[in-house]
C-alpha positions as CSV (number, residue, x, y, z in Angstrom):
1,X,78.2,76.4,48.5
2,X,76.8,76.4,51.6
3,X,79.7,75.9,53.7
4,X,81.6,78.6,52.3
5,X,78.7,80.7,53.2
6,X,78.7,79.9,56.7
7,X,82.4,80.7,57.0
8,X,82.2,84.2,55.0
9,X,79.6,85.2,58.0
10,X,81.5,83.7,60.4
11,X,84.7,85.8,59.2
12,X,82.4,89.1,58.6
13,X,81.1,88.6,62.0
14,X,84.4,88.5,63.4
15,X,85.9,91.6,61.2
16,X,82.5,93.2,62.7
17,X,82.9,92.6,66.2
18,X,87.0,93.6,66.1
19,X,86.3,97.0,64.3
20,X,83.7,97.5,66.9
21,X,85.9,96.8,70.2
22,X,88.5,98.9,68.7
23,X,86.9,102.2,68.2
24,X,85.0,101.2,71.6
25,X,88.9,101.1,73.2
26,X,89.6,104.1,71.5
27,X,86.4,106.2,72.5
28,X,87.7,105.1,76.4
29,X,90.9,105.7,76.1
30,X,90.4,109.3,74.4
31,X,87.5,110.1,76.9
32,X,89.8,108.9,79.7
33,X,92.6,110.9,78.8
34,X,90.6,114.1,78.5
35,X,89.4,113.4,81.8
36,X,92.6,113.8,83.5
37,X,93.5,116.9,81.4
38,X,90.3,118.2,83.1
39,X,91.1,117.6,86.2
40,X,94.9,118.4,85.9
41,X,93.9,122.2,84.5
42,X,91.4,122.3,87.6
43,X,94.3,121.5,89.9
44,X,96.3,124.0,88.3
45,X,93.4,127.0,88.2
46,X,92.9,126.4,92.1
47,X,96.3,126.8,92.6
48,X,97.0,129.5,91.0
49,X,93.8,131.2,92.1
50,X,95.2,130.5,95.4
51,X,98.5,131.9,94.8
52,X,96.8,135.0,93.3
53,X,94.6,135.6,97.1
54,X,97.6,135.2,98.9
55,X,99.5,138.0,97.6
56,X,97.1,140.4,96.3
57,X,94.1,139.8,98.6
58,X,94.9,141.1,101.9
């Protein structure tokens, strides 16, 4: 009895551990990714605000 013990916490540690590295690559990836959508519509709003000064600021 007691070795099937050990190995069902051994198992529900490792289920434990993998469910937890997963969503941990998922929170990066997602928080990555909206990073660069940031920055990408920042790049885009200074352009534009630029294109805007140069023909109606004068």
């Amino acid at each position: 009895m007691k070795k099937s013990s050990e190995a069902f916490t051994l198992v529900d540690a490792v289920i434990g551990l993998t469910i937890i590295v997963m969503f941990s690559l998922l929170f990066i990836a997602i928080n990555s990714q909206l990073g660069l959508k940031v920055q990408n519509d920042q790049d885009r709003m200074v352009s534009q605000r630029e294109s805007y000064e140069r023909t109606y600021a004068k």
